[in-house]
N, C-alpha and C positions, 0 to 999 in steps of 0.2 A: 645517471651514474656519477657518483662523487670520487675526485679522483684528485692528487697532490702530483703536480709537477715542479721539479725544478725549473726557473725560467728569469727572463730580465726581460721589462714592459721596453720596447723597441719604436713601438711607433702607437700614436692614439688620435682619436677620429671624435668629436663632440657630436652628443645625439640628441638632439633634442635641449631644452635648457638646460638639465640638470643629470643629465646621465653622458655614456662616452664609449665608443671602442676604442679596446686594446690590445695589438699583435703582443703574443710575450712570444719570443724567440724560447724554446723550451729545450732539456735535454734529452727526455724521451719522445715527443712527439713534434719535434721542429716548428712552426710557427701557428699558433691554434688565436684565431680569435675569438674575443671575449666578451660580452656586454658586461655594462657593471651601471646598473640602475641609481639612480640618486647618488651618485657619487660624490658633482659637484657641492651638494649642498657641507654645508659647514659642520652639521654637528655627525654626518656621517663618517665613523669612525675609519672607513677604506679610502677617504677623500688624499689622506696623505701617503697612502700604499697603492695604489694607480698611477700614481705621476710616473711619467716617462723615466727608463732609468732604475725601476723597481726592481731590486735583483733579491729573489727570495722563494719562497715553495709558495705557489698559488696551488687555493684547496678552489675546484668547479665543479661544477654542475658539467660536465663535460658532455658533449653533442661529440658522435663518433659517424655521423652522417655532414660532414663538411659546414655544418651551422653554425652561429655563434653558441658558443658555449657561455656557461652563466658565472660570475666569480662570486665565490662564497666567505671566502677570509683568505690573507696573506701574511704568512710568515717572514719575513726580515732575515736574510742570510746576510747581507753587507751594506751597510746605507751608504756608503761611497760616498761620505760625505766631504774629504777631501776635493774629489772631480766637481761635487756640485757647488764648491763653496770657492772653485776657480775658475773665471770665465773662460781662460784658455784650454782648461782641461775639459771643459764643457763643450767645448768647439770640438776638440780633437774626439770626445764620445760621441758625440753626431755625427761626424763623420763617419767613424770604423764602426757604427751601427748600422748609420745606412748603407755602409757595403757590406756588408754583413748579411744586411737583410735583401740587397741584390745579389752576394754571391749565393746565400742559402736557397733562391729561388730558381736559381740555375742547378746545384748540386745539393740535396740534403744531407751530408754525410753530416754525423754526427759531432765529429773532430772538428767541425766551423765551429759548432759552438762553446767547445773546447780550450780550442785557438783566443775566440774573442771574450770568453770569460777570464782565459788568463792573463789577455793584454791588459783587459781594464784592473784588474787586480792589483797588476804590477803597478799600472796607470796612476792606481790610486795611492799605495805606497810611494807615487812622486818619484817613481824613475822615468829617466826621460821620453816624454811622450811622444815626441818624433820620433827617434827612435824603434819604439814598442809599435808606431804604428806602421812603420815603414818594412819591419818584420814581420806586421801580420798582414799587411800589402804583399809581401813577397812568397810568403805563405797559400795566400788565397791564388795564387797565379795556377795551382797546381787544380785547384777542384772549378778554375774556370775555362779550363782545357788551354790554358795558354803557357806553358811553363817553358821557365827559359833555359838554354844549354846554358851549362856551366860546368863544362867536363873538357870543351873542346874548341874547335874554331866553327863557329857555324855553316860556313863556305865550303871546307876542307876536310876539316875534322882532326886535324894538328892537333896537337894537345902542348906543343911547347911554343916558343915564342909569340905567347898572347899580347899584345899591345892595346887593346881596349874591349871594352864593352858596348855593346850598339843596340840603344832602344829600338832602332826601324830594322835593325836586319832580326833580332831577338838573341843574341847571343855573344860570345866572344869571337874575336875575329884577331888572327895571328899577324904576323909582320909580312908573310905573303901572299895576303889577302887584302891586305888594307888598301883604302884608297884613298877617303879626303872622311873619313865618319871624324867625330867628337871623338879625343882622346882624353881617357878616364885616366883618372891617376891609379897606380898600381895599390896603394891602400884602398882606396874606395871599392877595387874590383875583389880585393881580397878579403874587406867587411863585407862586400854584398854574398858573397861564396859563405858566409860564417851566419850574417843574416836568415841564412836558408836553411842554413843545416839545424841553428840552436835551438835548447827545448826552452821555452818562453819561462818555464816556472824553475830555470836553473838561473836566470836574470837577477842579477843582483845589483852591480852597477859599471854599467857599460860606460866610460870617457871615452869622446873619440870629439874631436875637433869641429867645430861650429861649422866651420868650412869644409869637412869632407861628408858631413852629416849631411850639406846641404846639397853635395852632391850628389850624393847616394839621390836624397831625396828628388833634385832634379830626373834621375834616372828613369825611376818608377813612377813618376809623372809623363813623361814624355810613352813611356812605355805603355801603360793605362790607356792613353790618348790613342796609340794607337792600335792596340786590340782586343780592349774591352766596349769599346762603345759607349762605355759608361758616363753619364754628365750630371755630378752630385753637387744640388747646389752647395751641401755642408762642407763642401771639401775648396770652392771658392770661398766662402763666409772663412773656415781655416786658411786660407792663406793669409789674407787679411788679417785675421787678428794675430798670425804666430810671426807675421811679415816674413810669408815662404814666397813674398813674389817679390 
């Protein structure tokens, strides 16, 4: 059965010399793999529409029994050729693919891939990519069952004198509750509240300070660490190159 998915090539696997799988995260059938015969060779015209990264309607031979499906031609919806043509915006798409493609294996709801086509969008339009990604980190908390209060004091449930936000307790915690946690600066805690709520395709151009960017981002790192389980090497290789350590 021949069949046009929207989709972006996520992850790919070499078969043999000259051929290769490829997961395309899709919008109607979430992660379908693909063979694509001869691809590597040179004068095959899909050699340069397989590469990792390929965001566009793939037309398959589709397998509807768990198989690999077969790829037939790909259409070109955005060659994102800003993200590929910068090595740090290339870190940061490795990254928020491969969790992407770990939170989609957890939850397949549709809105992951939603979420992560319109980061990379914005991504590539060259808004800030910490940022976009640290949004779609905070986003993804909700479809990996780990989501954080941000309504109240975690301990209590106080809703007014909040004095910080706590990766290990998951939430805010008020002035009579607090003990010795890390204390957030009140901007940070009230980007992170706005982080949550915003629609990624109303993103225009978000300024906020190198330094509180960086704290947000310590946040969701620490937080991550402790209840996702998650250990991406793309997300160490991104510290490095964006020097987030």
């Amino acid at each position: 059965m021949i069949s046009r998915f929207e989709g972006i090539i996520i992850k790919e696997t070499p078969y043999g010399d000259n051929s290769k799988v490829i997961n395309i995260l899709t919008k109607e059938q979430g992660i379908i793999g693909v063979m694509c015969n001869n691809v590597k060779s040179i004068k095959n015209p899909l050699r340069t529409k397989t590469l990792k990264f390929t965001y566009g309607y793939f037309h398959l031979n589709y397998n509807l029994n768990n198989k690999l499906s077969k790829l037939i031609d790909v259409d070109i919806i955005n060659n994102l050729n800003n993200i590929k043509n910068d090595i740090s915006l290339i870190s940061y798409m490795s990254y928020i693919s491969d969790l992407t493609y770990q939170v989609f294996k957890q939850n397949d709801n549709q809105e992951i891939y939603n979420l992560f086509i319109s980061t990379i969008l914005k991504m590539n339009e060259k808004q800030n990519p910490l940022i976009l990604t640290n949004i779609l980190e905070l986003k993804y908390l909700e479809y990996l069952g780990i989501g954080l209060n941000l309504d109240s004091c975690i301990k209590c449930g106080n809703k007014t004198k909040i004095v910080t936000l706590d990766p290990d307790e998951g939430g805010f915690i008020c002035q009579d509750c607090y003990l010795d946690e890390k204390i957030m600066s009140p901007k940070a805690i009230k980007l992170i509240r706005m982080y949550y709520l915003i629609d990624i395709n109303s993103i225009s151009d978000i300024k906020i300070s190198d330094s509180i960017a960086l704290e947000i981002n310590y946040f969701l790192d620490k937080y991550y660490e402790r209840y996702t389980g998650l250990y991406l090497k793309s997300k160490e290789f991104l510290k490095k190159i964006a020097n987030l350590v």
